[in-house]
Structure formats: structure tokens, C-alpha cells
N, CA, C and O atoms as a GROMACS GRO file, in nm:
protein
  308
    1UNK      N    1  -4.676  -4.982  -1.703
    1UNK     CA    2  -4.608  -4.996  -1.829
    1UNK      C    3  -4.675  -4.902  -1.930
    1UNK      O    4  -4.791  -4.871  -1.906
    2UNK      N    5  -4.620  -4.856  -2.033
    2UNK     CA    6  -4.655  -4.744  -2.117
    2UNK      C    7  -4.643  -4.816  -2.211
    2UNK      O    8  -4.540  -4.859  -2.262
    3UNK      N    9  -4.820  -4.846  -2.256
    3UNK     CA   10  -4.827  -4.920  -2.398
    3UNK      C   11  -4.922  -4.778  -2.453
    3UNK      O   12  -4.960  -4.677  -2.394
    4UNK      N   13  -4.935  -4.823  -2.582
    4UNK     CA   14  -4.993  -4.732  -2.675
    4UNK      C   15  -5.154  -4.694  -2.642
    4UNK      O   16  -5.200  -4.586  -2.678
    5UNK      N   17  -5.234  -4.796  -2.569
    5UNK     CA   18  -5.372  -4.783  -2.470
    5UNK      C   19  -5.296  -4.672  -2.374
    5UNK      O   20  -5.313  -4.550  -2.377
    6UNK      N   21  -5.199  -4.756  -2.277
    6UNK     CA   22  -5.266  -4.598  -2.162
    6UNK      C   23  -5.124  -4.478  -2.209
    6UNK      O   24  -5.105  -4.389  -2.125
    7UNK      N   25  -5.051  -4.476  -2.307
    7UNK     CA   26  -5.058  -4.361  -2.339
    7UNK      C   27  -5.216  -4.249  -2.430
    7UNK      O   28  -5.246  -4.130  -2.418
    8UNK      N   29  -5.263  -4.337  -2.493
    8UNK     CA   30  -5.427  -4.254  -2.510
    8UNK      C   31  -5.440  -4.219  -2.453
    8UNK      O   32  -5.442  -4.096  -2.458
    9UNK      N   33  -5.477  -4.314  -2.289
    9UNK     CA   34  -5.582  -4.248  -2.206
    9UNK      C   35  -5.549  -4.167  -2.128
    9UNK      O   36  -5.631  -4.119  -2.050
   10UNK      N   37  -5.388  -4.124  -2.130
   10UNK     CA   38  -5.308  -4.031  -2.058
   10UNK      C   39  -5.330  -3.872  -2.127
   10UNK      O   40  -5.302  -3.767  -2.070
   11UNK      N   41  -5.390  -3.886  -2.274
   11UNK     CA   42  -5.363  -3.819  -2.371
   11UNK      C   43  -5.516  -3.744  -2.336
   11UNK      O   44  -5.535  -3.623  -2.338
   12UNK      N   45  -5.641  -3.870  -2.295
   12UNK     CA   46  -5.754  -3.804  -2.289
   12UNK      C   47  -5.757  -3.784  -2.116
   12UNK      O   48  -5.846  -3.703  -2.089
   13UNK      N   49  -5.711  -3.816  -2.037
   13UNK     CA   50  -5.642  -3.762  -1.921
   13UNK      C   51  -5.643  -3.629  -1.935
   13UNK      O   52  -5.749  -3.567  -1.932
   14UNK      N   53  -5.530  -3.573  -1.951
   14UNK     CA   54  -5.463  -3.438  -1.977
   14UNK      C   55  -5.546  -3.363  -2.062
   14UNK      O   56  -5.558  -3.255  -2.004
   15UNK      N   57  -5.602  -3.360  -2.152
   15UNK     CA   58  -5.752  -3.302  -2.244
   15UNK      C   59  -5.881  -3.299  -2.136
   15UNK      O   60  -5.922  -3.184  -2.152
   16UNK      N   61  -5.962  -3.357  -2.041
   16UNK     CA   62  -6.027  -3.339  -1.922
   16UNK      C   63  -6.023  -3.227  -1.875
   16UNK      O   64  -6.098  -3.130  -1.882
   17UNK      N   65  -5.869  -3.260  -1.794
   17UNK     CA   66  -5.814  -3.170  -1.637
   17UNK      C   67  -5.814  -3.046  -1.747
   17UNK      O   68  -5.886  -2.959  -1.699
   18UNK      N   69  -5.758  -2.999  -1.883
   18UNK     CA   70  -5.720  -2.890  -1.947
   18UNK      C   71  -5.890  -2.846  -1.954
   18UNK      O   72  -5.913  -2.729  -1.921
   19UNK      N   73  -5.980  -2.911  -1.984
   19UNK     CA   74  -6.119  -2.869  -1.999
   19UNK      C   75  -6.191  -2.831  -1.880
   19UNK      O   76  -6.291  -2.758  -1.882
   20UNK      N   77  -6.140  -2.881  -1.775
   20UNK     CA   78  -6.212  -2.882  -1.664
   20UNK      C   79  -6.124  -2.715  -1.570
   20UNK      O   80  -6.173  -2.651  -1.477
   21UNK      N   81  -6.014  -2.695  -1.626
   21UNK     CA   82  -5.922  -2.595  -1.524
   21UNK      C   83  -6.000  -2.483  -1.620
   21UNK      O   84  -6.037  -2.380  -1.563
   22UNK      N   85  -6.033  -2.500  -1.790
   22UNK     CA   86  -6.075  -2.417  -1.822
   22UNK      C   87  -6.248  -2.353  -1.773
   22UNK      O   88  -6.279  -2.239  -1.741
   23UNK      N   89  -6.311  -2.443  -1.781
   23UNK     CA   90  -6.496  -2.427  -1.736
   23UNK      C   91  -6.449  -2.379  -1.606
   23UNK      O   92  -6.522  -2.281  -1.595
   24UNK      N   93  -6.358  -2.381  -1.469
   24UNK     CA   94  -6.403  -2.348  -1.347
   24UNK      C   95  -6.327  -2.234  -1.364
   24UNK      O   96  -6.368  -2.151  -1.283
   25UNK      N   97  -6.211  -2.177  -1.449
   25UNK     CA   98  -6.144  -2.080  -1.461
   25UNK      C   99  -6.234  -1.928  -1.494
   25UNK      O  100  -6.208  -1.813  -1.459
   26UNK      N  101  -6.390  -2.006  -1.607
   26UNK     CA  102  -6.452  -1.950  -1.675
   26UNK      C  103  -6.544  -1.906  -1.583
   26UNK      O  104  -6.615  -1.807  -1.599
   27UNK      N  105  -6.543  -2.001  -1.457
   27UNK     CA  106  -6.663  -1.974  -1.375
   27UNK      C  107  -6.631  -1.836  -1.275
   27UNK      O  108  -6.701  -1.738  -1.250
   28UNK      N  109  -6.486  -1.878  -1.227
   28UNK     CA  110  -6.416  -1.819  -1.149
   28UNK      C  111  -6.469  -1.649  -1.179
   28UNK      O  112  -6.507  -1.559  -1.104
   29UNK      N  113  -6.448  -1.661  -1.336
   29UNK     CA  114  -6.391  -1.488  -1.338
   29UNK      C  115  -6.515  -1.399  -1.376
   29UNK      O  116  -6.506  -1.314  -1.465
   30UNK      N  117  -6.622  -1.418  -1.312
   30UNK     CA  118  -6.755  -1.348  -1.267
   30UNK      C  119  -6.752  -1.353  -1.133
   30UNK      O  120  -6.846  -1.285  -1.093
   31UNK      N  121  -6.681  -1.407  -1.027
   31UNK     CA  122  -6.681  -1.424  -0.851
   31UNK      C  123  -6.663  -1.278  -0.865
   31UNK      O  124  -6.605  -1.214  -0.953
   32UNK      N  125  -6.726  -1.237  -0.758
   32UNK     CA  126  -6.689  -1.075  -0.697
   32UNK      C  127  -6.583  -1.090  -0.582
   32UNK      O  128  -6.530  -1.002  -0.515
   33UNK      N  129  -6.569  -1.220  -0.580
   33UNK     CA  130  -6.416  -1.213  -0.457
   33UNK      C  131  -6.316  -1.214  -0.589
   33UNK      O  132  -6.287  -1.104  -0.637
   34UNK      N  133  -6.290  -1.272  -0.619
   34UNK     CA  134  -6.171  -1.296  -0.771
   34UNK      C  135  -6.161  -1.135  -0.817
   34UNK      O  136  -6.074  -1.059  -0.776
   35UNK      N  137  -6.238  -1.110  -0.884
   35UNK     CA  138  -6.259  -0.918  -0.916
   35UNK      C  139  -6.223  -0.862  -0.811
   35UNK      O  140  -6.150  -0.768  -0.841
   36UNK      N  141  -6.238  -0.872  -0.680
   36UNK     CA  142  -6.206  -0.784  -0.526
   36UNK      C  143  -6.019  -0.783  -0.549
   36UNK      O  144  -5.933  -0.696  -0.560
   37UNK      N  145  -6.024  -0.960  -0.545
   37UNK     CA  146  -5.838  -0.996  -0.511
   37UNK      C  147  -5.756  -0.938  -0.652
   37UNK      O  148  -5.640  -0.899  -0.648
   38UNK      N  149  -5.840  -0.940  -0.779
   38UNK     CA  150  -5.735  -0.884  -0.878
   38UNK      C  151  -5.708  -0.724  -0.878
   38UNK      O  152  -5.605  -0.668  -0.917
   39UNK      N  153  -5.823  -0.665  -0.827
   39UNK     CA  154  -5.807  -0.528  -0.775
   39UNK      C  155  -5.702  -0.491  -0.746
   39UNK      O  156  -5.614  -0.423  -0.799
   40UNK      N  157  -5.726  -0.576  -0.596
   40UNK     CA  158  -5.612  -0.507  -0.501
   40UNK      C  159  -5.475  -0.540  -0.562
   40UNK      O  160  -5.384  -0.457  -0.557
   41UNK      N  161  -5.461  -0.650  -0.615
   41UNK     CA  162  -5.327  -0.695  -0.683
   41UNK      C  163  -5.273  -0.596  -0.757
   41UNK      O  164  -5.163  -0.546  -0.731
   42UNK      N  165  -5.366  -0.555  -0.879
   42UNK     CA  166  -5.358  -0.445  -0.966
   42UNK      C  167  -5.299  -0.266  -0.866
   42UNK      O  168  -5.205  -0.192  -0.896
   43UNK      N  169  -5.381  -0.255  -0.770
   43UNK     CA  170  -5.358  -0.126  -0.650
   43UNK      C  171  -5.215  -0.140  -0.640
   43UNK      O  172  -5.136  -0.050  -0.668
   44UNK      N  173  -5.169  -0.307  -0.582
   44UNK     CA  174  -5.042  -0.299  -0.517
   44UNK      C  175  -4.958  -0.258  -0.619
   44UNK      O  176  -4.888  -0.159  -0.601
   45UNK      N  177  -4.954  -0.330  -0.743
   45UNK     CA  178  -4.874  -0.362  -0.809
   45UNK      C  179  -4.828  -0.220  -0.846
   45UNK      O  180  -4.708  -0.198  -0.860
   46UNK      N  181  -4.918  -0.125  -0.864
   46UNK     CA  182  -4.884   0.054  -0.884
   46UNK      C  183  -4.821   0.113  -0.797
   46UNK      O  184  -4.742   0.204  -0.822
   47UNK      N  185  -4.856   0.055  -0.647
   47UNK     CA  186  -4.732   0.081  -0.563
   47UNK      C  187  -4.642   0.047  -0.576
   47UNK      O  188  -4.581   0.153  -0.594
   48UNK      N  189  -4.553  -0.048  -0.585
   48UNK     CA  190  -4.427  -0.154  -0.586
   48UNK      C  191  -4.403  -0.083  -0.722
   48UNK      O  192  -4.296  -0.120  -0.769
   49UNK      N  193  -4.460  -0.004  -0.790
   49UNK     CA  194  -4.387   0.068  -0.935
   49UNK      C  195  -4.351   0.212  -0.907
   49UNK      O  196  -4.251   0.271  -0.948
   50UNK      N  197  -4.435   0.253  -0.841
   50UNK     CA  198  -4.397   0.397  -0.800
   50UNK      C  199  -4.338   0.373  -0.690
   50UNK      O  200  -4.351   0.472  -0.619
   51UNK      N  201  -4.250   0.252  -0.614
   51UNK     CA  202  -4.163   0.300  -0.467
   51UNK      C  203  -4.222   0.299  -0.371
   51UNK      O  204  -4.179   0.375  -0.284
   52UNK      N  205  -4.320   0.233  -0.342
   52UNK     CA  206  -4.409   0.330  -0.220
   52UNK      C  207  -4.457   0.187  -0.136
   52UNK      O  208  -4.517   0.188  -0.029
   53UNK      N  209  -4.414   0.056  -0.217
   53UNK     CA  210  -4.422  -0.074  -0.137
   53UNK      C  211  -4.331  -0.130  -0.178
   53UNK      O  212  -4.262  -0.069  -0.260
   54UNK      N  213  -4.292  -0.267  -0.140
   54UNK     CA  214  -4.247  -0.397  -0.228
   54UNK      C  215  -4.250  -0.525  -0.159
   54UNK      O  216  -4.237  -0.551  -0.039
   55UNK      N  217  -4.266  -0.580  -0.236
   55UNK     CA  218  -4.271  -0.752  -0.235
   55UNK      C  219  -4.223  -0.852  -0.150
   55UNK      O  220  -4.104  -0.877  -0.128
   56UNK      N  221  -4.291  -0.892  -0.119
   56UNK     CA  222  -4.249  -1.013   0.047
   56UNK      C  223  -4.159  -1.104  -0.075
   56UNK      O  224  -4.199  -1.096  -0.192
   57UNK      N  225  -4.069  -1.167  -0.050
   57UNK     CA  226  -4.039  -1.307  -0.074
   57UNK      C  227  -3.917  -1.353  -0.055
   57UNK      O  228  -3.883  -1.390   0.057
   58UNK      N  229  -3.841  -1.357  -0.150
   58UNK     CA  230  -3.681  -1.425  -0.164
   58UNK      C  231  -3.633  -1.329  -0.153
   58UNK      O  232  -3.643  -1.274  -0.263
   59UNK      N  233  -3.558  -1.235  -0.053
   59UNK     CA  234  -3.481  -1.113   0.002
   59UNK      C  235  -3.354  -1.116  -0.003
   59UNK      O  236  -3.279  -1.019  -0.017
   60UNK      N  237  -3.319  -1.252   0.012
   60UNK     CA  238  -3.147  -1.254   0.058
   60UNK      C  239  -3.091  -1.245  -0.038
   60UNK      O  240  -3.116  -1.305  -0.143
   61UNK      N  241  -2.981  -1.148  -0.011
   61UNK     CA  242  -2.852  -1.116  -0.068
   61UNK      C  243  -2.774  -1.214  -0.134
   61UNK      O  244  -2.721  -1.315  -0.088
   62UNK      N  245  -2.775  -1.155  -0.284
   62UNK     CA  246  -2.665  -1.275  -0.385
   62UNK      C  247  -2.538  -1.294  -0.349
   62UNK      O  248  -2.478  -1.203  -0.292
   63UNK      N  249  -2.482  -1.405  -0.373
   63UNK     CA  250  -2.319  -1.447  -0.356
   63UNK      C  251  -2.257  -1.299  -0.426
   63UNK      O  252  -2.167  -1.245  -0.361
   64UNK      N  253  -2.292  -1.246  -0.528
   64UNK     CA  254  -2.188  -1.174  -0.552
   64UNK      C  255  -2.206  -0.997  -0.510
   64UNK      O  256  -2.135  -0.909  -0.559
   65UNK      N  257  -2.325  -0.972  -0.399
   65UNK     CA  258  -2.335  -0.888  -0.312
   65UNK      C  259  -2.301  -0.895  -0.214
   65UNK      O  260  -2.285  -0.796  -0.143
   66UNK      N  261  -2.279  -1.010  -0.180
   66UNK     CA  262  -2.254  -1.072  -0.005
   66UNK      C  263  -2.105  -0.956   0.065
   66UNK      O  264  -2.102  -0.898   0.174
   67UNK      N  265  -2.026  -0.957  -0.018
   67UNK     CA  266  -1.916  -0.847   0.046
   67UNK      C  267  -2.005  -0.654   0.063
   67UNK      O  268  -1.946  -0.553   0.102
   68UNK      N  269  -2.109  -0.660   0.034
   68UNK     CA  270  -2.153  -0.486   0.078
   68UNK      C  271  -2.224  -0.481   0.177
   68UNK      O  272  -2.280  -0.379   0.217
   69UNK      N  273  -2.232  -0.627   0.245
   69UNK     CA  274  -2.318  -0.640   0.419
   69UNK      C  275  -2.220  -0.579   0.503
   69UNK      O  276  -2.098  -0.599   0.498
   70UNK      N  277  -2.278  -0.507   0.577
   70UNK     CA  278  -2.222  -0.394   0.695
   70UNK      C  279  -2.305  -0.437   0.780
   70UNK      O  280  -2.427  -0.454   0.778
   71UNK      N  281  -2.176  -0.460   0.899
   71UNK     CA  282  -2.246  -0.491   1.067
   71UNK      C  283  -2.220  -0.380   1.169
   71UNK      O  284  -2.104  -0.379   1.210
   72UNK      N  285  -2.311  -0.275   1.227
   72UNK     CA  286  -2.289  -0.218   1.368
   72UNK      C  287  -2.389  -0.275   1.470
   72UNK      O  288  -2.488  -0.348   1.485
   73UNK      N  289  -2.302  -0.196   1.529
   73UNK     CA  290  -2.362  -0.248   1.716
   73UNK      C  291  -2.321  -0.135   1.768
   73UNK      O  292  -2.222  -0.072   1.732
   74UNK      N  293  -2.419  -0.100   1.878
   74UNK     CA  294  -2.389  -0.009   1.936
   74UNK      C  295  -2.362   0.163   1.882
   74UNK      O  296  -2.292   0.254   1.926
   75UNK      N  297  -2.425   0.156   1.804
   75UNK     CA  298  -2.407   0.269   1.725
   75UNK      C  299  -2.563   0.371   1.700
   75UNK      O  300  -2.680   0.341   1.680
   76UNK      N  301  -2.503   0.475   1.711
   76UNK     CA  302  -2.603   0.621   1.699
   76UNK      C  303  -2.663   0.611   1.539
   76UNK      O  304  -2.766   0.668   1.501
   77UNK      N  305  -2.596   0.547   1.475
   77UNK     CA  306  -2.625   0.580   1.269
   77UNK      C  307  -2.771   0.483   1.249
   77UNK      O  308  -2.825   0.474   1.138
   0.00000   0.00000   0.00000
């Protein structure tokens, strides 16, 4: 039940976890692995701008592209 007590303590809940994501966030960003992974992120990301990679993820074709799918078989092209 949501009385005016544990909405507080929901209030100092959420003030914690926000303090606590911040101190390990703070800790985080002196790791020399964290600095390694934003690197490379940063590397890729200059590729995938200049053409030269791109991005794993949600690929498939929108409803309103779906008519420019072309099927062969058997074909030299």
C-alpha cells in the first residue's frame, strides 16, 4: 500500500541507487579497461561515419520498403 511513509522511503530509495550508480560510475572512469572499450567505440564510430563499417542490430527492412526486395536463384549477377 502507498502511504505517505513508504512513499519517503521510496523517495530515499531512489536518492541511494542515484548516489551509488554515481560513486561506482566515478570509480569506473579511471579503469584502463573502460578507457580501452571507449576507445575502440570512439575508432568504430569514425568508421561507421566514413562508410568503411556499420552496425550489427535491427536490419530488417520497413513495411514501407518491403516492395524493393528482389529474389534470384540461379543467377551469374
Amino acid at each position: 500500500m502507498y502511504t505517505q511513509e513508504n512513499l519517503f522511503n521510496m523517495g530515499n530509495l531512489e536518492q541511494s541507487l542515484l548516489e551509488t550508480l554515481e560513486n561506482e560510475a566515478k570509480k569506473l572512469s579511471d579503469d584502463p579497461k573502460v578507457k580501452e572499450f571507449a576507445k575502440a567505440d570512439k575508432d568504430f564510430t569514425e568508421l561507421v561515419n566514413k562508410g568503411l563499417a556499420s552496425r550489427r542490430g535491427y536490419n530488417l527492412m520497413s513495411v514501407d520498403n518491403i516492395h524493393l526486395r528482389r529474389f534470384s536463384f540461379n543467377s551469374s549477377h
